[in-house]
N, CA and C atoms as a LAMMPS dump frame, in Angstrom:
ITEM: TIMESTEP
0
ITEM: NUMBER OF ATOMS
192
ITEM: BOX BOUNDS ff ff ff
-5.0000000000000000e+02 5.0000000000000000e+02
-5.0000000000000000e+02 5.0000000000000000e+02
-5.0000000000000000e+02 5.0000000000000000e+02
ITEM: ATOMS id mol type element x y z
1 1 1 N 0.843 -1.175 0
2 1 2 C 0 0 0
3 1 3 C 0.896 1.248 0
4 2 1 N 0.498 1.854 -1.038
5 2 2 C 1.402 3.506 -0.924
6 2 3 C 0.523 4.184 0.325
7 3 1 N 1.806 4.977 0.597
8 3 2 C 1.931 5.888 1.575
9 3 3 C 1.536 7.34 0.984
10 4 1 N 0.974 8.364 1.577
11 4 2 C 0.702 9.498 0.76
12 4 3 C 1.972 9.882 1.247
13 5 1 N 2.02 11.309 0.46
14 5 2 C 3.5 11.639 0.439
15 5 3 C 3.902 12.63 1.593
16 6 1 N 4.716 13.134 2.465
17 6 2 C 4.841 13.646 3.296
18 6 3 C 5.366 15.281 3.319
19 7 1 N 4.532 15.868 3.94
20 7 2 C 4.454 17.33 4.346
21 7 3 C 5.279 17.89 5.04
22 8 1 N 5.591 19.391 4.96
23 8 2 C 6.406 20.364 5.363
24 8 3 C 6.366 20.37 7.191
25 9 1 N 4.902 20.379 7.429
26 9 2 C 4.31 19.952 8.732
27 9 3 C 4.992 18.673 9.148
28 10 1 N 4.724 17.712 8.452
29 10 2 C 4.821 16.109 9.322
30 10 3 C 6.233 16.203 8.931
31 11 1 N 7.44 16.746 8.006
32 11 2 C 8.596 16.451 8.041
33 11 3 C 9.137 16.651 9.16
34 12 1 N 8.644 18.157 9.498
35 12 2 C 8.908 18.85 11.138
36 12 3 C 8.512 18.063 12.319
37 13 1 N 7.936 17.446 12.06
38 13 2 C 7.039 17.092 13.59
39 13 3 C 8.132 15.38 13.698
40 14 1 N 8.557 15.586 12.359
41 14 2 C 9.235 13.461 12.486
42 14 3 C 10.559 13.901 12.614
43 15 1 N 11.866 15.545 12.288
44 15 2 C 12.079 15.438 12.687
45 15 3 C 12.93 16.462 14.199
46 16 1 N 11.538 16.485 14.538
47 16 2 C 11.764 17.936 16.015
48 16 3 C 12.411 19.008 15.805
49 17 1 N 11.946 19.578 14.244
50 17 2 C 12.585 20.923 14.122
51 17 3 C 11.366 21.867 13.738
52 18 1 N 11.534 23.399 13.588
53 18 2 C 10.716 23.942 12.918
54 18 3 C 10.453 23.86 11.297
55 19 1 N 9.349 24.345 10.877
56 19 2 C 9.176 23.993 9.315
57 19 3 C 9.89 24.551 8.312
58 20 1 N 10.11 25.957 9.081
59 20 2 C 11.301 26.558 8.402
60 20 3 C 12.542 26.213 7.825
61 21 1 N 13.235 25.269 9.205
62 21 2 C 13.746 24.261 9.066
63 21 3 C 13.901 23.444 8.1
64 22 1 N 13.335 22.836 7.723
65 22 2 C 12.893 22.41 6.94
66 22 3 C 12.711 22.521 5.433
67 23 1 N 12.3 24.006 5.183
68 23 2 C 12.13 24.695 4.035
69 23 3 C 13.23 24.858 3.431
70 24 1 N 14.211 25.486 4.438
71 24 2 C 15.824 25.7 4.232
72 24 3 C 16.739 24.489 3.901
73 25 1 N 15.956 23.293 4.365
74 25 2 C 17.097 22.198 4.005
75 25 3 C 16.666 22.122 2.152
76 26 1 N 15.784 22.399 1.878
77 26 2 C 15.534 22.07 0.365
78 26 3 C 15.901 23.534 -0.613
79 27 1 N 15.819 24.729 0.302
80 27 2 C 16.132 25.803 -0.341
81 27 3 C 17.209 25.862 -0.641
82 28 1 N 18.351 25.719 0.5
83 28 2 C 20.013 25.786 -0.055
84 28 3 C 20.795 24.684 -0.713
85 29 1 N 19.781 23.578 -0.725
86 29 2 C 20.281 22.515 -1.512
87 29 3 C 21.747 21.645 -0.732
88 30 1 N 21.589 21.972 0.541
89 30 2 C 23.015 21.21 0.978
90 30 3 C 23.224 19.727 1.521
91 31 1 N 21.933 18.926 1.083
92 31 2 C 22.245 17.391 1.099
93 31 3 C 21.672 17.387 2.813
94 32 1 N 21.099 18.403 3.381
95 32 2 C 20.812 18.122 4.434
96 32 3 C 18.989 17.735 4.365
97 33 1 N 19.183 16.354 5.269
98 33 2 C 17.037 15.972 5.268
99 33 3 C 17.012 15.355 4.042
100 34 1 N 15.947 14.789 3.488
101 34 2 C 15.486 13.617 3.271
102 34 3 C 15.668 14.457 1.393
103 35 1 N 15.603 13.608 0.519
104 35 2 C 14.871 13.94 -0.933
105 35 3 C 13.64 14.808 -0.969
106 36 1 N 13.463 15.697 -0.794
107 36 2 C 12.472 16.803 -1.121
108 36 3 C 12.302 17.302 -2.523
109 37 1 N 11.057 17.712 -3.107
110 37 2 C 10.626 17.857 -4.306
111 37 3 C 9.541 18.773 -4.539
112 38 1 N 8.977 19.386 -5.212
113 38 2 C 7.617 20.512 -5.451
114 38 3 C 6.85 19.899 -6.192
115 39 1 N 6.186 20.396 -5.679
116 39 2 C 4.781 19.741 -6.288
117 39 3 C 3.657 20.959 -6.544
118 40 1 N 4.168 21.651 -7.641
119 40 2 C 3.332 22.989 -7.467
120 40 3 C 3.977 23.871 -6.42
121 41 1 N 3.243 24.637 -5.781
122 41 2 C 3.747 25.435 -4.76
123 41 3 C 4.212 24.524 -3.085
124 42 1 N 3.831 23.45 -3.262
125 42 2 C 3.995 22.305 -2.054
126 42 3 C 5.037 21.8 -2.063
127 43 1 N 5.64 21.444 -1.094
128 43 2 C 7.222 20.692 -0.85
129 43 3 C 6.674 19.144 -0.354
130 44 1 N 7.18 18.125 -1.046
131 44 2 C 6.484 16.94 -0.384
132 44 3 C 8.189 16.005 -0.382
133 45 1 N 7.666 14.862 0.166
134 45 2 C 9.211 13.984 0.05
135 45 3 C 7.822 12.405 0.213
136 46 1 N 8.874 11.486 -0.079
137 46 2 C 8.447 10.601 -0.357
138 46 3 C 8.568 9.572 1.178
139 47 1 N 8.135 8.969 1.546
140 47 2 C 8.755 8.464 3.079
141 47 3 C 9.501 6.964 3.094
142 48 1 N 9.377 6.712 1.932
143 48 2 C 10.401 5.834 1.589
144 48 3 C 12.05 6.722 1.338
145 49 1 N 12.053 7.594 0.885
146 49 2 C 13.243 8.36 0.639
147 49 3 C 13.774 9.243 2.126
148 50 1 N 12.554 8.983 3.316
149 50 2 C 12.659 9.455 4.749
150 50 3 C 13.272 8.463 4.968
151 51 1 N 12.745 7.463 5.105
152 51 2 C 12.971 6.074 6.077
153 51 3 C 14.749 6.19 5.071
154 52 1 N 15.024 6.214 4.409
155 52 2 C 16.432 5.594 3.332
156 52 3 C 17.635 7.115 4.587
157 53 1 N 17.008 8.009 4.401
158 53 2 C 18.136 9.248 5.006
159 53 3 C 17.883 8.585 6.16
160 54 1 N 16.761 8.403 7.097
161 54 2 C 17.139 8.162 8.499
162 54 3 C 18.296 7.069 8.869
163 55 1 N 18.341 5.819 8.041
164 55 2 C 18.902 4.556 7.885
165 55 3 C 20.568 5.351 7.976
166 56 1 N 20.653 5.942 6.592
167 56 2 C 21.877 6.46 6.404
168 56 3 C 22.363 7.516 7.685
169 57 1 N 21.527 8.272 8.32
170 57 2 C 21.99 8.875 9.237
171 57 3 C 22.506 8.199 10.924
172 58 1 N 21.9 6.611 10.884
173 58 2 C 22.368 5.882 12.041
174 58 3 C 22.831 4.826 11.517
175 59 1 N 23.934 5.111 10.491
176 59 2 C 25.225 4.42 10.325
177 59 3 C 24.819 3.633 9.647
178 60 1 N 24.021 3.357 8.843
179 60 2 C 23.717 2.267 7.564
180 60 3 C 22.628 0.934 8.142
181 61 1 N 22.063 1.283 9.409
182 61 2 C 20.955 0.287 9.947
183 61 3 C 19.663 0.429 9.095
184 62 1 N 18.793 -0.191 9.317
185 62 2 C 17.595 -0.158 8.905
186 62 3 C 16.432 0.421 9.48
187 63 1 N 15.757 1.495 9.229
188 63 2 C 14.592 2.366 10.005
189 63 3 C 13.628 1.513 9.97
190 64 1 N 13.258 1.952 11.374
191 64 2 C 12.269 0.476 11.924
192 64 3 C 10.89 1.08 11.827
């Protein structure tokens, strides 16, 4: 079953920053946070491409 795709809101809230936060990791383009993309005026990411950065960020394990 697909997952809908994940929000500026729920990126923040999964991971304990502001949305701004957030906005900026896709604005300056510096490899920081997950694959982010537009969708029109909307920023979405895919949570398969979440779950893949979280993995990579605790040393190559698998997000549970």
């Amino acid at each position: 079953m697909r997952r809908p795709l994940a929000t500026v809101p729920e990126l923040s809230e999964h991971y304990g920053v502001p949305q701004a936060t957030v906005r900026r990791w896709h604005h300056t383009q510096t490899f920081v946070g997950p694959l982010m993309f537009r969708m029109g005026k909307y920023l979405r990411a895919r949570w398969e491409d979440i779950d893949a950065y979280d993995a990579e960020q605790a040393g190559g394990r698998k997000a549970a």
